[in-house]
N, C-alpha and C positions, 0 to 999 in steps of 0.2 A: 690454291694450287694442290695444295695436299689431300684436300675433298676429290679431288677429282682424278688425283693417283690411287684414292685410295679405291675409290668409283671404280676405278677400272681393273684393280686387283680383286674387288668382288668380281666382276663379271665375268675376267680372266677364271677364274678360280670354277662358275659354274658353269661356260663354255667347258675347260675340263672333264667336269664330273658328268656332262652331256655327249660329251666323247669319248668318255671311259664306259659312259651306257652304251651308246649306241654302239661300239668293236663288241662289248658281249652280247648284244644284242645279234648282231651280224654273223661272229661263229657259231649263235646258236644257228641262225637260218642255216648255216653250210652247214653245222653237222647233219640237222632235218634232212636239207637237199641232198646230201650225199646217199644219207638212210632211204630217201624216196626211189634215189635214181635205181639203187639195189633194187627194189623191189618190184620197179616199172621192168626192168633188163627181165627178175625172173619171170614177171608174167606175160611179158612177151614171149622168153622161150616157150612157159608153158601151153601156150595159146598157140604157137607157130606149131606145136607138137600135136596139139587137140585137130588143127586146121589140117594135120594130112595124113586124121584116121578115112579108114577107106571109105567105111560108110558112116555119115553122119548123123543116122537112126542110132548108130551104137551107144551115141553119147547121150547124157544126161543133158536135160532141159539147161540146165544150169549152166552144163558145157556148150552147149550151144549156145546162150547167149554172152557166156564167154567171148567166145570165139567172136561173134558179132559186134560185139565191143572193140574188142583188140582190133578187126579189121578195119572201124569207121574211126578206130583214134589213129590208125596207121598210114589212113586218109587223108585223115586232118594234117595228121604232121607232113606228107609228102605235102600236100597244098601252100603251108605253111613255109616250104624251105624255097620254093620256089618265088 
C-alpha cells in the first residue's frame, strides 16, 4: 500500500513540474503573440498608407509588393472570418 502512495506521489509530483512547464511555456507564446499582433496592426497601417498613394509607379518595387502582400493576407482573413 505504501508502494503505491508513494507511486502516486512521484507522478503527482512530475504532473506538477509538467505544469509548471507548460504555464511558462504558454506566457511566453502570449507575450510572442501580443509582440506579433503589434506588428501585423503596424504593417497594415503601413501598407493601407502605401495602397492610397496616387500613382503607384511612385513606389518602390519593394512597396509594391508590399502592398500586394497585405492586400492577398486581407483576403485571406476576410475569407477566413466568414
Amino acid at each position: 500500500m505504501r508502494r503505491k502512495l508513494d507511486e502516486g506521489r512521484q507522478a503527482y509530483r512530475e504532473l506538477r513540474t509538467q505544469y509548471g512547464e507548460l504555464v511558462s511555456t504558454l506566457d511566453q507564446v502570449a507575450a510572442e503573440r501580443k509582440t506579433l499582433q503589434s506588428i501585423v496592426k503596424d504593417w497594415g497601417r503601413m501598407c493601407a498608407r502605401l495602397a492610397k498613394v496616387d500613382d503607384p509607379q511612385k513606389l518602390s518595387s519593394k512597396d509594391r509588393d508590399s502592398v500586394k502582400m497585405w492586400q492577398k493576407f486581407r483576403e485571406s482573413m476576410k475569407a477566413t472570418e466568414k
